[in-house]
ROTOR-41027 format. One record per residue (C-alpha): residue number from 1; x negated, y negated, z negated; residue in three letters. Coordinates in nm, 2 decimals, m for minus. Last residue first. Layout:
// ROTOR-41027
   pos       xx       yy       zz   code
   NUM        X        Y        Z    ALA
...
END
This chain:
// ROTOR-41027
   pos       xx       yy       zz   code
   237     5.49    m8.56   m15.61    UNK
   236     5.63    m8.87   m15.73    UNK
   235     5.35    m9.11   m15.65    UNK
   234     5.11    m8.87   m15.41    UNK
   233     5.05    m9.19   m15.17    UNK
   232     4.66    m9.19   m15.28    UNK
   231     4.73    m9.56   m15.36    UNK
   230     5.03    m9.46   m15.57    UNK
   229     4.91    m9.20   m15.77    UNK
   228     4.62    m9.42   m15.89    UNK
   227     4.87    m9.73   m16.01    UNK
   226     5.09    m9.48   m16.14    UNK
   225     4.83    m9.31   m16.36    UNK
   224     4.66    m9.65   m16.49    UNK
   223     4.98    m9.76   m16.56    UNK
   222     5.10    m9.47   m16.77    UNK
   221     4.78    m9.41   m16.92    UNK
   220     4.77    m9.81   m17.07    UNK
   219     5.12    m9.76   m17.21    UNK
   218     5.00    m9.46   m17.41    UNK
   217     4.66    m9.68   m17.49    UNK
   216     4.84    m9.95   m17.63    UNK
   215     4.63   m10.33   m17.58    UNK
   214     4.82   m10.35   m17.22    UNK
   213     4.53   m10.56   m17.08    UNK
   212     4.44   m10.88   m16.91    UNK
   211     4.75   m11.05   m17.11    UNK
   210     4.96   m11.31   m16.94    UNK
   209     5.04   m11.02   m16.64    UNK
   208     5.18   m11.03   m16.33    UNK
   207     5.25   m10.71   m16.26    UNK
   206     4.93   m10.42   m16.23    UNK
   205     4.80   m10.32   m15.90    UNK
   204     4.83   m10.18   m15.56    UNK
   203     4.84   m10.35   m15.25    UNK
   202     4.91   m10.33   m14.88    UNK
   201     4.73   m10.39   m14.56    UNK
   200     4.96   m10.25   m14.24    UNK
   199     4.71   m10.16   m13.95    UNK
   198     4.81   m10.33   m13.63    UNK
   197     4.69   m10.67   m13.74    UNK
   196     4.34   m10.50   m13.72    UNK
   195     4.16   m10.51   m14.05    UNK
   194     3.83   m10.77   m14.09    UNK
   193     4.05   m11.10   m14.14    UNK
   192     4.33   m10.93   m14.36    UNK
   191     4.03   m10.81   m14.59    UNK
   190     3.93   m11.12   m14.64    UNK
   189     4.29   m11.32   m14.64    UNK
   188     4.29   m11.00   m14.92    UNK
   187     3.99   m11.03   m15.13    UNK
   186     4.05   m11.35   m15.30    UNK
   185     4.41   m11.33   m15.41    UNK
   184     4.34   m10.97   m15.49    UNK
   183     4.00   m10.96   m15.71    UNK
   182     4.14   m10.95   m16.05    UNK
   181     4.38   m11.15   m16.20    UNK
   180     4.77   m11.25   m16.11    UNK
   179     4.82   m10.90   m15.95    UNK
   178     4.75   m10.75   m16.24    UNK
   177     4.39   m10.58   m16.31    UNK
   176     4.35   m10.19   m16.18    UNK
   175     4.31   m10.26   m15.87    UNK
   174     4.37   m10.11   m15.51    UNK
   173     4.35   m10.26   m15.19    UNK
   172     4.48   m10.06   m14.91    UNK
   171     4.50    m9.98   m14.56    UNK
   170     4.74    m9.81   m14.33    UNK
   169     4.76    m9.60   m13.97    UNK
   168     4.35    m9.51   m13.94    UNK
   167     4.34    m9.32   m13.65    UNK
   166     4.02    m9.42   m13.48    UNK
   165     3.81    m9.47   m13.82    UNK
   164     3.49    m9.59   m13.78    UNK
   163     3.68    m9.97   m13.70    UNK
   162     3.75    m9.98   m14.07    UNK
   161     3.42    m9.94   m14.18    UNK
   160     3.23   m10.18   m13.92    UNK
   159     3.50   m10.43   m14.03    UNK
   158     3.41   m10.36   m14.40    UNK
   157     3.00   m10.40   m14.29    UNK
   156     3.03   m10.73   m14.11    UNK
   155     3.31   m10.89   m14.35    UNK
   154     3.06   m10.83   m14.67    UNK
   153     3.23   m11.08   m14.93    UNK
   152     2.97   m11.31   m15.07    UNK
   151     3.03   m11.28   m15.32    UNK
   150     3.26   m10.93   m15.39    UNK
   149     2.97   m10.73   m15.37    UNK
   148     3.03   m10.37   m15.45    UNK
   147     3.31   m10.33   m15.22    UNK
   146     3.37    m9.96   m15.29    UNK
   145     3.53    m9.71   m15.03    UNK
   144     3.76    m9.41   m15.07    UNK
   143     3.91    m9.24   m14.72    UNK
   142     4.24    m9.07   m14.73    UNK
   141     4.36    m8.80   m14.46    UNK
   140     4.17    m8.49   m14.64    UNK
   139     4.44    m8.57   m14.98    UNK
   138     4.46    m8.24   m15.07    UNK
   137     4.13    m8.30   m15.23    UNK
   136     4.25    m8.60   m15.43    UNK
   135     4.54    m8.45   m15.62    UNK
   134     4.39    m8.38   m15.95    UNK
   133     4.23    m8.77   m15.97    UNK
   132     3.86    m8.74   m15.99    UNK
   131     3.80    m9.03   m15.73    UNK
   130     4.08    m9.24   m15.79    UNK
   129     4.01    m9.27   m16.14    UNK
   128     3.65    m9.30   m16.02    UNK
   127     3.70    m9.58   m15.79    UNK
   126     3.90    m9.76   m16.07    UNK
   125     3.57    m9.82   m16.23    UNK
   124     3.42   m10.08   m16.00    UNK
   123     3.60   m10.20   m15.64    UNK
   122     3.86   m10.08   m15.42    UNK
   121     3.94   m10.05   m15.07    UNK
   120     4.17    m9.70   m14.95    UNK
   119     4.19    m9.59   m14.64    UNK
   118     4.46    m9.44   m14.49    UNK
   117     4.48    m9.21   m14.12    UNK
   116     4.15    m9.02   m14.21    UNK
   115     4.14    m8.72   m14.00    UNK
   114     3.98    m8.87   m13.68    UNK
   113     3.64    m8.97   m13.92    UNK
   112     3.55    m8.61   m13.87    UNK
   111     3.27    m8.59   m14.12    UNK
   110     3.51    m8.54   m14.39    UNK
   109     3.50    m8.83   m14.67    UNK
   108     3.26    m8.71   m14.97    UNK
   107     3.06    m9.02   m15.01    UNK
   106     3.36    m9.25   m14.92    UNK
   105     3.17    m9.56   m14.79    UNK
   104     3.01    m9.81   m15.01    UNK
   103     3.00   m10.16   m14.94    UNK
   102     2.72   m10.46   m15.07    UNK
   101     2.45   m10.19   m15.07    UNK
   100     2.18   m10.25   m15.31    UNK
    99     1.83   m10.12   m15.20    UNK
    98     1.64    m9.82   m15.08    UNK
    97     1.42    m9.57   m15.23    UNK
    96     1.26    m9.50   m15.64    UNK
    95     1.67    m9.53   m15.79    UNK
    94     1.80    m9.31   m15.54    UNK
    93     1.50    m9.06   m15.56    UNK
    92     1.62    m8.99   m15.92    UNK
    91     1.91    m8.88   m15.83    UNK
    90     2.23    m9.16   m15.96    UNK
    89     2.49    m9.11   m16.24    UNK
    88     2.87    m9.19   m16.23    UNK
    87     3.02    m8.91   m16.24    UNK
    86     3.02    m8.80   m16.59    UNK
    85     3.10    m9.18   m16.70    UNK
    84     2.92    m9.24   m17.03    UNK
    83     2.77    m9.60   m16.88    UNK
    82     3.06    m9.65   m16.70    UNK
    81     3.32    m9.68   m16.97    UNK
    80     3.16   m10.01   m17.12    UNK
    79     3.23   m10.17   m16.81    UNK
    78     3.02   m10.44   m16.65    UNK
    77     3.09   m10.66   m16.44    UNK
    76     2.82   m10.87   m16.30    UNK
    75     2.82   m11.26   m16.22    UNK
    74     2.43   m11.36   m16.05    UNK
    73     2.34   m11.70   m16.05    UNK
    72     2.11   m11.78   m15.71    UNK
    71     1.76   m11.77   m15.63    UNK
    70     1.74   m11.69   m15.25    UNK
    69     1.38   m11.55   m15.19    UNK
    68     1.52   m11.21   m15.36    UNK
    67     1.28   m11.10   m15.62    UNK
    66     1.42   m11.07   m15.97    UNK
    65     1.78   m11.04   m15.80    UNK
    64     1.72   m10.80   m15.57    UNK
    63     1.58   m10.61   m15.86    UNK
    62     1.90   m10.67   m16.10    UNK
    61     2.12   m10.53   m15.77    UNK
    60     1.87   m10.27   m15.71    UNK
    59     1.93   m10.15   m16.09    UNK
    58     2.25   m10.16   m16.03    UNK
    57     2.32    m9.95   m15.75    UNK
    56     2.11    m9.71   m15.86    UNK
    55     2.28    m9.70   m16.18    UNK
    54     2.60    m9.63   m15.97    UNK
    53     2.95    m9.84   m15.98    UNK
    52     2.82   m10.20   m15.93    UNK
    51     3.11   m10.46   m15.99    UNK
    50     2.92   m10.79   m15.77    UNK
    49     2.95   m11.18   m15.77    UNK
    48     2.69   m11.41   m15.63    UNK
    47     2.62   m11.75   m15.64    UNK
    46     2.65   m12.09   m15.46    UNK
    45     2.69   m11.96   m15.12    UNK
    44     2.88   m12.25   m15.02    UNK
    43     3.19   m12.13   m15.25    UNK
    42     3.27   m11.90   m15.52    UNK
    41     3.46   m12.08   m15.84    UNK
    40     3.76   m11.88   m15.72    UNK
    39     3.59   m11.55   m15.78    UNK
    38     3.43   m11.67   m16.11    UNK
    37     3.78   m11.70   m16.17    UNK
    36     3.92   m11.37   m16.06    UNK
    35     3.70   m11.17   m16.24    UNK
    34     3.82   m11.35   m16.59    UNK
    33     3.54   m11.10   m16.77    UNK
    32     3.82   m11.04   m17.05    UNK
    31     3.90   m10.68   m16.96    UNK
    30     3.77   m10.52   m17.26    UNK
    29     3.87   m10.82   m17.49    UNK
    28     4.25   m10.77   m17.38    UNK
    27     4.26   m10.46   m17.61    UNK
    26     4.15   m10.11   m17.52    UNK
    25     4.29    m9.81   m17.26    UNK
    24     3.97    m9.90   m17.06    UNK
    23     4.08   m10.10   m16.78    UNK
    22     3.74   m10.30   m16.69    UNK
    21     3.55   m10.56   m16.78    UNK
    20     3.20   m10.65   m17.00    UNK
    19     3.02   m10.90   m16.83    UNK
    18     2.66   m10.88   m16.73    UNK
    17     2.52   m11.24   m16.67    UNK
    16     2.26   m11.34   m16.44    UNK
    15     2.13   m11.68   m16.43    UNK
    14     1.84   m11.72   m16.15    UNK
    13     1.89   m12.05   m16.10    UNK
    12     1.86   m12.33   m15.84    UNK
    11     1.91   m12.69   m15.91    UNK
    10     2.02   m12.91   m15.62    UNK
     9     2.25   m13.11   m15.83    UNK
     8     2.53   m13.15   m15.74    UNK
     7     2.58   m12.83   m15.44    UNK
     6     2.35   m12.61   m15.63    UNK
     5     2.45   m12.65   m15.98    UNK
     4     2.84   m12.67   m15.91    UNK
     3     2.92   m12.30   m16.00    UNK
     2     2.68   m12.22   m16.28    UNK
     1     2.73   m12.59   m16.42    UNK
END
């Protein structure tokens, strides 16, 4: 009915649900918001899907939604994680100005956009895995960036992201869900359509999984670690 509401009925909604999901180190009923389906149920502009990593972020997604002219359902991750997260906190002045940005650029890439040569696509928690990993400053040639809204996907804003980057050599898509679930089978023709041929898109994620989650927290680490180390190429190291 969320999906289809529009397109058989004509009946517009304002539904918003906040979904608990993300790679937390608990059992499958942490990671249980079935991203990937509410993913495959998006069509037509029917509703919209978004993993907001900021509070400001959020609370201009839930405004947008109170008062956008274009009442559609509204499909939010939420993990539990972020709302303790030392880094994920927002000034004041954020939350009183602008609005909800559907991609976020690396807020502490160098200002010489020349050094980057990989960038790195995620979206939600993972970002701060990524982000707070012990390796990341020596990494000056990798670039982090959120795609807060997955539905509708913002092509005009990626591409415009990708082509600020003149030596950009690789790009990737990094998850902490298995490759069977998440974002991937949606977001990459997407991403493949706004990165130049030239630059190689890869992957990083869990196996195909039955289970959304490991359920063993020392298993949990391990994945979460590799899965990091690998899309900020210091696997090994």
């Amino acid at each position: 009915f969320i999906a289809s509401g529009r397109a058989k009925w004509g009946q517009l909604s304002r539904l918003t649900l906040l979904l608990p999901h993300g790679h937390e180190g608990q059992g499958p009923e942490h990671t249980s918001a079935r991203l990937e389906r509410f993913l495959q149920l998006s069509a037509e502009d029917n509703m919209r899907v978004a993993y907001p990593t900021t509070p400001a972020q959020y609370f201009h997604l839930l405004r947008r939604q109170a008062v956008c002219p274009k009442a559609r359902p509204l499909v939010v991750m939420t993990p539990k994680s972020l709302l303790r997260h030392p880094r994920a906190t927002s000034r004041l002045q954020e939350l009183a100005e602008g609005s909800f940005q559907a991609l976020l650029p690396d807020p502490e890439g160098p200002e010489d956009r020349s050094r980057i040569t990989r960038l790195v696509l995620c979206s939600g928690k993972v970002f701060y895995d990524l982000a707070t990993h012990a390796k990341r400053e020596e990494q000056g040639h990798v670039a982090l960036a959120r795609i807060e809204e997955l539905y509708p996907f913002p092509a005009d804003s990626t591409h415009a992201l990708v082509e600020s980057y003149p030596n950009l050599k690789e790009a990737y898509w990094v998850q902490e869900e298995p490759m069977n679930q998440g974002a991937l089978s949606y977001i990459g023709p997407r991403l493949r359509a706004v990165v130049p041929r030239k630059v190689p898109l890869r992957h990083v994620a869990r196996p195909d999984r039955a289970s959304p989650a490991e359920g063993k927290n020392q298993d949990h680490v391990k994945e979460q670690t590799r899965i990091v180390e690998e899309a900020l190429g210091v696997a090994g190291e």
